[in-house]
N, C-alpha and C positions, 0 to 999 in steps of 0.2 A: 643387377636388381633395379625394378622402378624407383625412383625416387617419391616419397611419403609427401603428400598436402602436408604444404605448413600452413597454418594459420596466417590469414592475413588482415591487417589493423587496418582499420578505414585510414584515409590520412586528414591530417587534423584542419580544420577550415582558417582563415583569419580570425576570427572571433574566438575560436580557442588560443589560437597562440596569445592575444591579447588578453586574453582571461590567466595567463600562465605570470603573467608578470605583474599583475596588478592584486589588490586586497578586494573582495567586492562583502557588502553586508551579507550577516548571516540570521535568518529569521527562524528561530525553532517554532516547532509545531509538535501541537498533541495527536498521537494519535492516527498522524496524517501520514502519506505517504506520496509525493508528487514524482512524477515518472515524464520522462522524457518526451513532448511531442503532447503533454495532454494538458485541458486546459482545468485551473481547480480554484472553486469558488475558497477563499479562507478568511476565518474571523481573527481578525488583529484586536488584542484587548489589552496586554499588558504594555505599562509602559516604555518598557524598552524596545519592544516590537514597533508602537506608535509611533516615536522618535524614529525610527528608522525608517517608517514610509515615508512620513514626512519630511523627514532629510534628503530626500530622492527626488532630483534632477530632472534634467531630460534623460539622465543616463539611468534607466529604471530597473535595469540587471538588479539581481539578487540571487541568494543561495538557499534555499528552501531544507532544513536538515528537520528530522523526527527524533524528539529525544528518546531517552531509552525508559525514561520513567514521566509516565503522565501525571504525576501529582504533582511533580516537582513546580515550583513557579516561577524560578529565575535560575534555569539552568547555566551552568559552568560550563568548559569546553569539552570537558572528562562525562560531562552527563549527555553529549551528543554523539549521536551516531555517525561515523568516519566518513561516512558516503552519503551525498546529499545529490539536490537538481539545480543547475543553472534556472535560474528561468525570468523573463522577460514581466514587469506589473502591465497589465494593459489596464486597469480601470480602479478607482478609489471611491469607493461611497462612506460616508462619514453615516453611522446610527445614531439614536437617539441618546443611547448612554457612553457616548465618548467613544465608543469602536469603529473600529473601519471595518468595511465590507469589502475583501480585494481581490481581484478577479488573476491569476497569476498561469502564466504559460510554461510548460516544463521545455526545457533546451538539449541540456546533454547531462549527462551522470559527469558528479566532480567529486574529488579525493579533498577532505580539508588537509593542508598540510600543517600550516602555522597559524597560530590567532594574531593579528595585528592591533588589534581594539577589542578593549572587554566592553565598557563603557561608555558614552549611555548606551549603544550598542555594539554588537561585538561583530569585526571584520575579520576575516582570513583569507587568507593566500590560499587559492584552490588549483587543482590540475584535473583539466578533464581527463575522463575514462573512458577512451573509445572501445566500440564492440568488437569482440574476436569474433572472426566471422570464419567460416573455414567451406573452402569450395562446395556449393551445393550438388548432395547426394540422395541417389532412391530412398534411404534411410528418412532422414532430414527431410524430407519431400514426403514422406506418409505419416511423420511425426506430424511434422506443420498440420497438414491435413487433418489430422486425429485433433491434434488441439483446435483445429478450425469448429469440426463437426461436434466437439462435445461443448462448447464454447453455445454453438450455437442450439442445440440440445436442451441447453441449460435455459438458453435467454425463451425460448418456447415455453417451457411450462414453469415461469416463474411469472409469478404477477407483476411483480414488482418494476423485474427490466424492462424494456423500450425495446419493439424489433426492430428501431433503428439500426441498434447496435449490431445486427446480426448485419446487418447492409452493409455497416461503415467495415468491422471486420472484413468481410470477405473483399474487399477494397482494399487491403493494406497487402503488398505483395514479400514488404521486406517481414522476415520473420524477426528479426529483433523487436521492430517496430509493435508488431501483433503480438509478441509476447508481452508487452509493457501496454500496451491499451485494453489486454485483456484484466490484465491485474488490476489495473487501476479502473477497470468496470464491475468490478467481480466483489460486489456486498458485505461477503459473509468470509474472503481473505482478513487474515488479522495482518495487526501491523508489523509485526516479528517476521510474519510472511511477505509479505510484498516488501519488505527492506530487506529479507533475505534476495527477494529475483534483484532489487534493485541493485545489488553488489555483486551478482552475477554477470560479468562480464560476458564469457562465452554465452554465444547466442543457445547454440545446442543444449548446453546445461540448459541455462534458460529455459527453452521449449521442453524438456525430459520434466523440472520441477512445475513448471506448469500444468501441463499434462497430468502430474500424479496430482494434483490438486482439484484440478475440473474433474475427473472420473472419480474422488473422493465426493466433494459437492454432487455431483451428477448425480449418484446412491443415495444421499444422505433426501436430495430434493426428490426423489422416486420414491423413497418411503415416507416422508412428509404428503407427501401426493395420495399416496395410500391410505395412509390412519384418516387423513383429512377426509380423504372418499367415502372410508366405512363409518367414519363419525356422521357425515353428511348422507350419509343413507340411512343409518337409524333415526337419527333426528326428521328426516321425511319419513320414515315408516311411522314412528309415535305420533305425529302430525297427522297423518294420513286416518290412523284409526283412529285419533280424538276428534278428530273430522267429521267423519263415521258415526264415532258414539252419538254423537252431538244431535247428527241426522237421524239415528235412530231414536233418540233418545224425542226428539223433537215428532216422528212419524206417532212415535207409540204412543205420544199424549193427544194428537189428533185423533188418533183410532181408540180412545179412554181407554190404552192397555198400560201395564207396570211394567217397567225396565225389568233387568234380570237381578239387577240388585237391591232393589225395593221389595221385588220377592224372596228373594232371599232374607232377608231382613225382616219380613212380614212372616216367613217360616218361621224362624229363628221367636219371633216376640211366642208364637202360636206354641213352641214349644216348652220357653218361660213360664207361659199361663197354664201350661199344663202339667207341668215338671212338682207340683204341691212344695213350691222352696217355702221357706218361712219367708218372714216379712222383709226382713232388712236385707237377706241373700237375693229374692226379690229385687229388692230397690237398685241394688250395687249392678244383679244382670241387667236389667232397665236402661240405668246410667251408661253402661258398657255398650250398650245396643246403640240409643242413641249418638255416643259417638261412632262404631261403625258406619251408623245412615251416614252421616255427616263428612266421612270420609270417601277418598277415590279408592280406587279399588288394587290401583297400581302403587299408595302410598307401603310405606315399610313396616308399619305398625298393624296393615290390616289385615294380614293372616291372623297376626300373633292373637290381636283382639277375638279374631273371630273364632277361633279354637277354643281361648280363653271361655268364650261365651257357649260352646258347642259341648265344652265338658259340666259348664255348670245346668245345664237344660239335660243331659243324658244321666246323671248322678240320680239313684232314686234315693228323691228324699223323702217320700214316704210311702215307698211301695215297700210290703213287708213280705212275705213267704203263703200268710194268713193259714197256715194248716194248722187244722187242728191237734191236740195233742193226744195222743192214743197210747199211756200206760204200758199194758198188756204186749201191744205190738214193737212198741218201742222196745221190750224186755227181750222180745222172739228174736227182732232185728238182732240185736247187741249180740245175745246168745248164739244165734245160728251162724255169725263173723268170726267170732273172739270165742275162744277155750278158757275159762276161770277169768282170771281178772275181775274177780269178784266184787272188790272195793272199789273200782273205774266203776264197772257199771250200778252199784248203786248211789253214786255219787250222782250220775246221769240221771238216773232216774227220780232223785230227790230233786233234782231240778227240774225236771218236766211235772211232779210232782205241786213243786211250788208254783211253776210259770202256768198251771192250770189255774191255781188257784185265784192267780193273779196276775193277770197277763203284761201288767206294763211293768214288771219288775227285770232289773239289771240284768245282764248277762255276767257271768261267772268268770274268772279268767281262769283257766286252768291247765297248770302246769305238767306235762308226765315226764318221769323219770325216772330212764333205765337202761339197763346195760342196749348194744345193738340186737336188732334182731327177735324182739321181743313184742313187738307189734304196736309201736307206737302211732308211727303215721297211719295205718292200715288203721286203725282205732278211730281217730278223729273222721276218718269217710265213714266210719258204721254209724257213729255218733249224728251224724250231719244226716245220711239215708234215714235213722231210729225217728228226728225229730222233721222230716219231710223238708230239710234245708238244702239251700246250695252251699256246696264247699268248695274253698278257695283255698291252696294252699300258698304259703311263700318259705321258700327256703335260705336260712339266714347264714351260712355257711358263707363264711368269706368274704361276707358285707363289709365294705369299711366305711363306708361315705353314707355322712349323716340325712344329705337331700334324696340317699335309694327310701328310707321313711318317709320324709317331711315335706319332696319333693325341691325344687329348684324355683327361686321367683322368674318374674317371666320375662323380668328383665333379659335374660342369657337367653343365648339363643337355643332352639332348639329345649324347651323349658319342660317340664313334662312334671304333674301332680307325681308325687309316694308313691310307692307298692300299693302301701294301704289303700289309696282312693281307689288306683288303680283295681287293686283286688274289689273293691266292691262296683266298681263300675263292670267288671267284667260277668259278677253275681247276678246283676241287674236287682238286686233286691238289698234291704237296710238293714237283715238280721243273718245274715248268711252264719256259715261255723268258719271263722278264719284261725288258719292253723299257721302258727308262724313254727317252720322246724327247727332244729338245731340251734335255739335259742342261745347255749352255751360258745358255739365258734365262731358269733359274732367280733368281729377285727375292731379294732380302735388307732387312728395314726393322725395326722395333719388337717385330713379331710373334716375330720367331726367322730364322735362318737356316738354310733347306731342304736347302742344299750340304752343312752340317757335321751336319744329322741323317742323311747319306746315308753318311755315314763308316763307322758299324758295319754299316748293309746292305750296303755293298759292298767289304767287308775277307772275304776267304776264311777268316782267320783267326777271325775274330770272329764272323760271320754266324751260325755256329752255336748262338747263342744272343742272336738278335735279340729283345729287348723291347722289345714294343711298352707306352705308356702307359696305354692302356686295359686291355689284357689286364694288365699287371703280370707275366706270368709268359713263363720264355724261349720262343720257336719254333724249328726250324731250317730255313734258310735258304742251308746248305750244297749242297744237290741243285739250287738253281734256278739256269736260267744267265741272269744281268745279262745285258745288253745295251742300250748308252747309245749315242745320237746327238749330232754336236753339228755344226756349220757348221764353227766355230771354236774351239780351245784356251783362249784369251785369258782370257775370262770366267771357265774354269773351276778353281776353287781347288785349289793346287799338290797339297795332301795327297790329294785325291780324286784328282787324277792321277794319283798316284804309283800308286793303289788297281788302275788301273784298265788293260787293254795294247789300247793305241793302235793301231787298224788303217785306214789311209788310203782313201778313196776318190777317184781324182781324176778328170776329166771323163772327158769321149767326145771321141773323133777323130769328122771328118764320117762317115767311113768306121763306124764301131764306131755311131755313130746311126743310117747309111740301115741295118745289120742290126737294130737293135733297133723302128726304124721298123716295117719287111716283117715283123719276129719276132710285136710283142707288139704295137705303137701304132695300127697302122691297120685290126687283127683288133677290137682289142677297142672302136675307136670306130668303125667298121663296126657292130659289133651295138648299142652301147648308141644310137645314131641310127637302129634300126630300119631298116635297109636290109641290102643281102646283096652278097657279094663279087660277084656275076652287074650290079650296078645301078651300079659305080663301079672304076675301075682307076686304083691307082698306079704311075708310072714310077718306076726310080732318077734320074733325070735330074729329075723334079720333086722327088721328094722333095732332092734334092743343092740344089735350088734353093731350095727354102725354107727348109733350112739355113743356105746361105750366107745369104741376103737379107732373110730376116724373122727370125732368130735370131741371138744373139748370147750365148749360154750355157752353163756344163758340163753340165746335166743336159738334160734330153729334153721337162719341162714345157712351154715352150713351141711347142716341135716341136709335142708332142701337141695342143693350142689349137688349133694353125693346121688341122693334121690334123680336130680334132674339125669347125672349122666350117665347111672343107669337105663334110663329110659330110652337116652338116645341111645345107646348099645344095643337095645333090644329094636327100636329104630331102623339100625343099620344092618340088624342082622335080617330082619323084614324086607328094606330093601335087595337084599344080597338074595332073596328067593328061599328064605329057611320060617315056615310060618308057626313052627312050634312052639306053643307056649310059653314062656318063661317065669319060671320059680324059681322065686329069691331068697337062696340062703347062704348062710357063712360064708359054705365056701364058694358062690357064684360073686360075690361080694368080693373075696380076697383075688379072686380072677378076672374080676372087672376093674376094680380099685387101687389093685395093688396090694401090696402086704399091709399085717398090723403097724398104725402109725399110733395110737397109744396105748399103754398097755397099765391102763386103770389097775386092771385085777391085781396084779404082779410089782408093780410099780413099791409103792409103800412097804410090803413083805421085803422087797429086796433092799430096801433103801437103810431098813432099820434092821439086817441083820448086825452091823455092828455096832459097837457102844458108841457115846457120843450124839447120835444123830436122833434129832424129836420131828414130828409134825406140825407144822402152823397152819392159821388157815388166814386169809389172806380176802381183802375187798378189793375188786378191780375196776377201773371204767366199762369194763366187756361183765362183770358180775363179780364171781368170787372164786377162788384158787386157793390152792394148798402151795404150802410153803415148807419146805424141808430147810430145819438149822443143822448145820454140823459143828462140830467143836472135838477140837485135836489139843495132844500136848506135847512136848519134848523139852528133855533137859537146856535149862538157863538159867534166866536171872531176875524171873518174874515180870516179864515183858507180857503186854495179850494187846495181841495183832487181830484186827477186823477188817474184813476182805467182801466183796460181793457189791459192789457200788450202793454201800449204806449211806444215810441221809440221815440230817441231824440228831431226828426225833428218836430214829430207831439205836444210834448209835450212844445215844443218854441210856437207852434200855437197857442197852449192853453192858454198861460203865453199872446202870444199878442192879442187872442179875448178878455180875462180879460183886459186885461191894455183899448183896445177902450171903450170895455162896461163900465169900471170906468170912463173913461174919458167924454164921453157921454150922463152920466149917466142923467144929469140935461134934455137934449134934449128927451132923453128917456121915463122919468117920472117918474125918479127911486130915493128914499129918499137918502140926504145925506149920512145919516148916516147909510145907511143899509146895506154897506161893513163892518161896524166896528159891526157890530150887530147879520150878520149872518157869519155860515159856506155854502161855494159850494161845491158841489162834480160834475164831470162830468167822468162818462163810456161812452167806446164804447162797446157793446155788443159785444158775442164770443169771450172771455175773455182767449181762448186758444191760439188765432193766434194772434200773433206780428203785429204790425201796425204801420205805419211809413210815411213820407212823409208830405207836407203843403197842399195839393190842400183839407186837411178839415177843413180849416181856416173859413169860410162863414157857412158852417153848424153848426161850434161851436159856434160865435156870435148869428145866428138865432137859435139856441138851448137855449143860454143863456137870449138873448132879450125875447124870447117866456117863459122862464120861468121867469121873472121879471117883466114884462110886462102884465103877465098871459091874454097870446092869442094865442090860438094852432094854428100848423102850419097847414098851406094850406092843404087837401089832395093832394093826387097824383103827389105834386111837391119836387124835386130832386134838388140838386146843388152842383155845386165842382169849386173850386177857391182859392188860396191864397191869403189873405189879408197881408196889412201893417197897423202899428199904425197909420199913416194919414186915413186911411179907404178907400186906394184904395183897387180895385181887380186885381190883378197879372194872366197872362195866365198860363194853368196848362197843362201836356201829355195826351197823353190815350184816346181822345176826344172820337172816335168813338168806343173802349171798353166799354168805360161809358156809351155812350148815350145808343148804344146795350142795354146793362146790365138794363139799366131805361127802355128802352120799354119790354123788357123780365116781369119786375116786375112789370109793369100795369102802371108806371108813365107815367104822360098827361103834365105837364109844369117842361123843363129842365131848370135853370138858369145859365149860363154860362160865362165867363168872354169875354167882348168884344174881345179882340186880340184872341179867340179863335174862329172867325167867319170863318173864310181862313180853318179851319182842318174841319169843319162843311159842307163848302161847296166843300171841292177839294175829301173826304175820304167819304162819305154818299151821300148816292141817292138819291132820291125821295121818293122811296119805301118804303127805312127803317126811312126817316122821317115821315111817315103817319102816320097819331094820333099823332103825338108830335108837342108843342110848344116850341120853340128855345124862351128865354130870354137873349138878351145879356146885361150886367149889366159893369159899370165900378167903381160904390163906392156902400160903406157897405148898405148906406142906401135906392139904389137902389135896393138891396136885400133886404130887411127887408120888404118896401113897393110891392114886388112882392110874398114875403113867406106867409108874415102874413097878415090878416083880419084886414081893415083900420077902420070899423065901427062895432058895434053891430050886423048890417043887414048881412055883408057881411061874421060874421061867426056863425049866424043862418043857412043861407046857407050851407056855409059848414060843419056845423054838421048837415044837414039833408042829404044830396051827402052820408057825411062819413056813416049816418043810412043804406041809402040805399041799400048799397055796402051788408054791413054787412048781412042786413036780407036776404037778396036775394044772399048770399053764397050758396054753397053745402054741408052741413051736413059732 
C-alpha cells in the first residue's frame, strides 16, 4: 500500500528557538485579537500595560494575549487565553491622557507555558506554534480558492472594506498566511472567533473554519443589501411623489385651481352646512374639518378623522318621514297584515291618534310579548308601512358586547358608531320604527352589558340626547318609535322593563289559525312553491286536521311547514307530467305527512281512564300546554317519593297538597292509618323538561284525592290554581295560554280559580270560549266536587263518554 502524507511542521527559525528559552512581556488586550504577519494599531491605557512599553529596550519583542473576559481590568494569568502572538512594537505615540498609541507587528502563534513575573507587569516563558501544513492537494487548492472568492465577494459590497484588500489577498500564496489576514480583516468576526482560527494550528482546519464563516457573512451582507435596497426604494418612491405633490400642488395655484384635498374638504364643510346639526354638533364637525385641512393626507389619523366627519354629515338630523297621518288607512293597513291582535292595533292607532294631534310628541317604546310564531316581528313592518315609516330592524340574540349599542371610541381601530346610529343612518330619516328583536336573549359577560346600554335608548326621557361613543356628540332619538320582542319577561332587566309598556300577544284558537291559514299561509306558499291556486285546493276540514294532529303550538310556524310541504308535493308531482288537481284531505294529508303525530282527541280520554291521574294546564315560553299528574301507591311506611324533574316551587305544592289530603283525610274517607301503612309516589310525565311554578297545586290534590278515594277523574276536564293548607284557591298567570292550550287538546270543562274571572273575560272572546265551560272555584273542595264523579251513576257516565271517544278514534 501507498504510504499516507504525514503532515509536515515548518522548521523553527533562530528567533523561535531564542524565544523558547527566554520570559518575554505579556500585554493583555480587550477584545483584540492580533495574528501572525499583521500589523495592529493598540491602545495601552492601563498601568500595568504602560510600564511595560516603557520598560522596552531595543529589544521590543512582546506577547500580545486577548483575555477571556473584557470587563476585567487587571487580569490574572487564569483570565488569559493560552495562545497569544509574538509580535515585534515598531512605533509609540504618547496621548494626551497618559495612553500610548502602539503600532505592534504579529510574528508567529506562541503557547504561554509559565508566568515568570506577575508584577508591575506580567512575563512568561512562551513556545512558538508552528503551522501543520500537509502536502498541497486538488481539495486544498479549491478550498483556498472558495475562501479567496468569497473573501473577495465580501470586500465588494461592503462599504466599509478597502479593495485594497482584495489586492493584497490575492498576493499571499501561502494559505496559512491568507487564512489569518483574512480574520484579522474581517469586521463583524467576534473575538471567540478569530482566537478560535488563532489556535488552529492545522492550516486545513484553518481554511474549512474560515470558509464557514465568510459564506455565513457573505448571506447575512446579501440580505443587508436587500432590506437596505427596498428601504432605499420606498424612501425614493415617497420623495418622488412629495415632489410631485409639491409640483402639483404649486401648477394648480398658478392655474387658480384647488388641490384634491381642499376639495374634498370643501365637500365635506358643504355637506356640514347642509346636514341641519344643531349648534354645538355643528361646531365639534367644524373643529374636526379644520383639523383634517391642516393635515397631510398620508398622516395616520387622517382616514379615522375623515370617516369620523363623513358619519357626522350623513346622520339625518333633522330629516323626518313628514307623512302624514291617515287613521282609517292606517286601520286597513294593520288589518289586511295581522288577523285579531286586536289590543296591538288599537294601541297603534291611539298613537297615530295622538301624534295627529300633536305632532312633536315622544315616540312610544313598545314592548310585544309572546309565544314564537305569533307575528311579532311581521307586526312591527305593518306598523312601520300603517304609519308611512322606514323600518329598521336589529336582532339582539346573542349580543354580548356593550359597544354592538354604544359603539366603540374611535380611538381603536377600526371604530365604527352602535347598531343604533347605524340603524338610523341606514333609515336616512330621524323617526324610522326600530325594532329591536329578541330583547329577552340578550348575553351579558366581560365585554359589557347590552340590556343596561339600552337604558338611555329607551327612556323617552332621555332618548333625546342619545350618545353614542363613537360620535361623542348627542342625537335625538325622541321621534323614533322602539319596539322590542321578547318570548318571555324573565331574562329581561327590571329597569328596562320598567322603561318599556308591555303589550301581550297570546296564541291562536284552532278557529283564529284555519282564518289566517285561508288569509295569508296557503296564498303565500301557493306562490313561493311555484304552483297556482288552479293546481291545489285546501279544505277547512284538512286544514282543522293538521291542526289538531301534526301541531301542537301558539303561533302558526308550524302549520305553515306542513302547508309549505304540501305544496312542494304537489310541486313535484307537476313536474313529474301528472297536472291533476289536488284536494286536500285527511287522508291526502296522512299520505303526504306521514301518520297521526298527535292525538289531541284521544289523548286526555286515555290518559284518565285510570284512578289517580288529573289534568293541569300549564304556561310555556312557546304558550300553554296541558300537564298530566299521576299519583300511585304501595305498601310501606309512609314515604311520598316525587319524580318528573320537579323544581322547588312546584315541589312545596306537592309537600302542601300532601299536608291538606292528610289533614282531610277523615272528611275524605280515607283510613287513619293509611299514611303510616303506605308509600306515595307522585310524577309529572315528560320527565326531561323541568317544571316549576304553584298554579299545579289543585291538579295534585285531585290527583291524589282520585287516587285514594279511587274515582277517576272527570274526562275532558282541565284545572290550574294554587292552593293553601286552609284549602283556599289562590289566582294563577297565563289564563288565556292555558285555557287556548285546553281547547287545543279537546278539553270541555276548565276549572279556574275565582279571582281569575277579570283575565277570562277582558283577554278571550267569545269565539275562543266556544265549547268550553268556565268553572270558577274558590276552595279545594269546590274542586274535588267539580273534577270527580259524586255517585256510582255519574261515573258510569263517564266511563261510557270516555268509551266513546276511544272507539270512535282514528286508527
Amino acid at each position: 500500500m501507498a504510504n499516507q502524507a504525514q503532515p509536515e511542521r515548518t522548521e523553527g527559525n533562530p528567533r523561535e528557538m531564542e524565544q523558547k528559552d527566554r520570559a518575554l512581556p505579556v500585554l493583555p488586550v480587550r477584545d483584540t485579537v492580533l495574528f501572525p504577519h499583521a500589523v495592529l494599531p493598540l491602545t495601552v491605557g492601563r498601568e500595568s500595560s504602560v510600564n511595560l512599553i516603557n520598560s522596552l529596550g531595543e529589544d521590543k519583542t512582546i506577547v500580545v494575549v486577548a483575555q477571556r473576559e473584557a470587563r476585567i481590568d487587571n487580569p490574572q494569568p487564569t483570565e488569559l487565553f493560552n495562545v497569544g502572538t509574538v509580535a515585534i512594537v515598531h512605533k509609540v505615540v504618547k496621548m494626551p491622557n497618559q495612553s500610548l498609541f502602539v503600532f505592534a507587528e504579529g510574528l508567529d502563534r506562541v503557547v504561554l507555558k509559565e508566568f515568570a513575573q506577575l508584577t508591575p507587569y506580567m512575563r512568561a516563558v512562551v513556545e512558538t506554534v508552528p503551522d501543520v501544513v500537509t502536502p498541497k492537494d486538488a481539495q486544498q487548492e479549491a478550498l483556498q480558492r472558495n475562501v479567496l472568492t468569497l473573501f473577495q465577494q465580501i470586500v465588494a459590497g461592503s462599504p466599509t472594506l478597502s479593495d485594497e484588500l482584495s489586492t493584497v489577498a490575492m498576493n499571499i500564496e501561502e494559505p496559512g498566511r491568507l487564512v489569518d489576514f483574512i480574520a484579522s480583516s474581517l469586521p463583524s468576526l467576534s473575538t471567540t472567533d478569530k482566537q478560535d482560527v488563532l489556535e488552529t494550528p492545522d492550516v486545513r482546519t484553518r481554511l474549512e473554519k474560515i470558509n464557514q464563516h465568510l459564506a455565513k457573512e457573505l448571506e447575512v451582507q446579501q440580505l443587508r443589501n436587500k432590506i437596505q435596497s427596498e428601504v432605499q426604494d420606498r424612501v425614493q418612491q415617497t420623495q418622488r411623489e412629495y415632489y410631485l405633490r409639491e409640483q402639483m400642488k404649486a401648477i394648480q395655484k398658478e392655474l387658480g385651481e384647488q388641490d384634491e384635498n381642499a376639495r374634498d374638504t370643501e365637500e365635506l364643510r358643504q355637506k356640514i352646512e347642509g346636514a341641519g346639526m344643531p349648534d354645538d354638533v355643528k361646531k365639534e364637525a367644524l373643529k374636526e374639518l379644520g383639523r383634517l385641512a391642516r393635515m397631510s393626507p398620508m398622516a395616520a389619523d387622517y382616514s379615522v378623522t375623515r370617516n369620523y366627519i363623513e358619519w357626522l354629515a350623513v346622520l339625518p338630523w333633522n330629516k323626518s318621514s313628514g307623512v302624514e297621518v291617515d287613521i282609517i288607512k292606517a286601520k286597513e293597513i294593520l288589518d289586511t297584515d295581522h288577523y285579531d291582535l286586536t289590543k296591538v292595533k288599537d294601541r297603534i292607532l291611539d298613537y297615530l291618534s295622538v301624534r295627529r294631534l300633536k305632532p312633536s310628541m315622544k315616540g312610544p317604546i313598545l314592548c310585544f310579548v309572546g309565544p314564537p310564531g305569533v307575528g311579532k316581528t311581521s307586526l312591527g313592518k305593518s306598523i312601520a308601512r300603517s304609519l308611512g315609516r322606514k323600518f329598521v330592524r336589529l336582532s339582539l340574540g346573542g349580543v354580548h358586547d356593550e359597544a354592538e349599542i354604544r359603539g366603540h371610541r374611535r380611538t381603536y381601530i377600526g371604530a365604527l358608531p352602535g347598531q343604533i346610529i347605524q340603524g338610523i343612518r341606514r333609515a336616512e330619516t330621524n323617526d324610522p320604527v326600530f325594532m329591536l328583536d329578541e330583547i329577552d336573549k340578550v348575553g351579558r359577560d366581560f365585554r359589557g352589558d347590552p340590556g343596561a346600554a339600552l337604558l338611555e335608548a329607551l327612556d323617552p326621557e332621555q332618548n333625546s340626547s342619545f350618545r353614542d361613543n363613537y360620535l361623542d356628540v348627542p342625537f335625538d332619538l325622541s321621534k323614533v318609535l322602539f319596539i322590542t320582542t321578547a318570548n318571555i319577561l324573565d331574562p329581561v332587566a327590571e329597569p328596562l322593563r320598567d322603561r318599556m309598556e308591555i303589550i301581550e300577544l297570546q296564541g291562536y284558537t284552532e278557529e283564529e289559525k284555519l282564518h289566517i291559514a285561508f288569509q295569508y299561509l296557503i296564498p303565500r306558499q301557493v306562490d313561493e312553491n311555484g304552483i297556482t291556486k288552479d293546481n291545489i285546493e285546501f279544505t277547512h276540514e284538512s286544514i282543522g286536521f293538521i291542526v289538531r294532529h301534526y301541531t301542537r303550538e301558539a303561533g302558526v310556524r308550524s302549520l305553515e311547514r306542513n302547508i309549505g310541504t304540501i305544496c312542494r308535493k304537489q310541486a313535484r308531482r307537476l313536474a313529474e307530467g301528472k297536472p291533476e288537481k289536488l284536494v286536500v284531505t285527511p287522508q291526502v294529508i296522512e299520505e303526504l305527512l306521514g301518520g297521526i303525530k298527535i292525538r289531541v282527541d284521544t289523548e286526555i280520554a286515555e290518559r284518565t281512564k285510570r284512578r289517580g291521574v288529573a289534568v293541569g294546564l300549564a304556561w310555556t315560553p312557546s304558550g300553554g300546554d296541558i300537564l298530566f299528574v299521576e299519583a300511585t301507591k304501595m305498601k310501606g311506611k309512609g314515604d311520598f317519593k316525587i319524580t318528573g324533574q320537579i323544581q322547588d316551587v312546584m315541589r312545596e305544592s306537592m309537600q302542601a297538597a300532601l299536608s291538606w289530603v292528610r289533614s282531610n283525610a277523615r272528611e275524605l274517607g280515607i283510613g287513619e292509618d293509611f299514611f303510616s301503612n303506605h308509600d306515595l309516589h307522585i310524577h309529572v310525565p315528560a320527565g326531561a323538561i323541568p317544571k316549576d311554578g304553584p298554579s299545579a297545586g289543585v291538579t295534585i290534590v285531585t290527583a291524589l284525592v282520585s287516587l285514594l278515594s279511587e274515582r277517576r277523574v272527570r274526562p275532558y276536564t282541565a284545572m290550574t290554581g294554587e292552593i293553601t293548607l286552609s284549602g283556599n284557591v289562590l289566582p294563577v298567570g297565563g289564563i288565556k295560554e292555558k285555557t287556548l292550550a285546553a281547547k287545543r287538546a279537546g278539553v270541555r270543562d276548565i276549572i279556574l280559580p275565582a279571582e281569575n274571572k277579570t283575565n277570562v273575560i277582558e283577554d278571550l272572546t267569545p269565539e275562543q270560549l266556544e265549547n268550553l265551560t268556565i268553572h270558577y272555584v274558590k276552595t279545594i273542595d269546590e274542586v274535588l266536587n267539580l273534577a270527580l264523579p259524586s255517585s256510582p251513576r255519574e261515573e258510569r257516565q263517564d266511563e261510557a263518554e270516555r268509551e266513546k271517544v276511544l272507539v270512535n278514534a282514528p286508527a
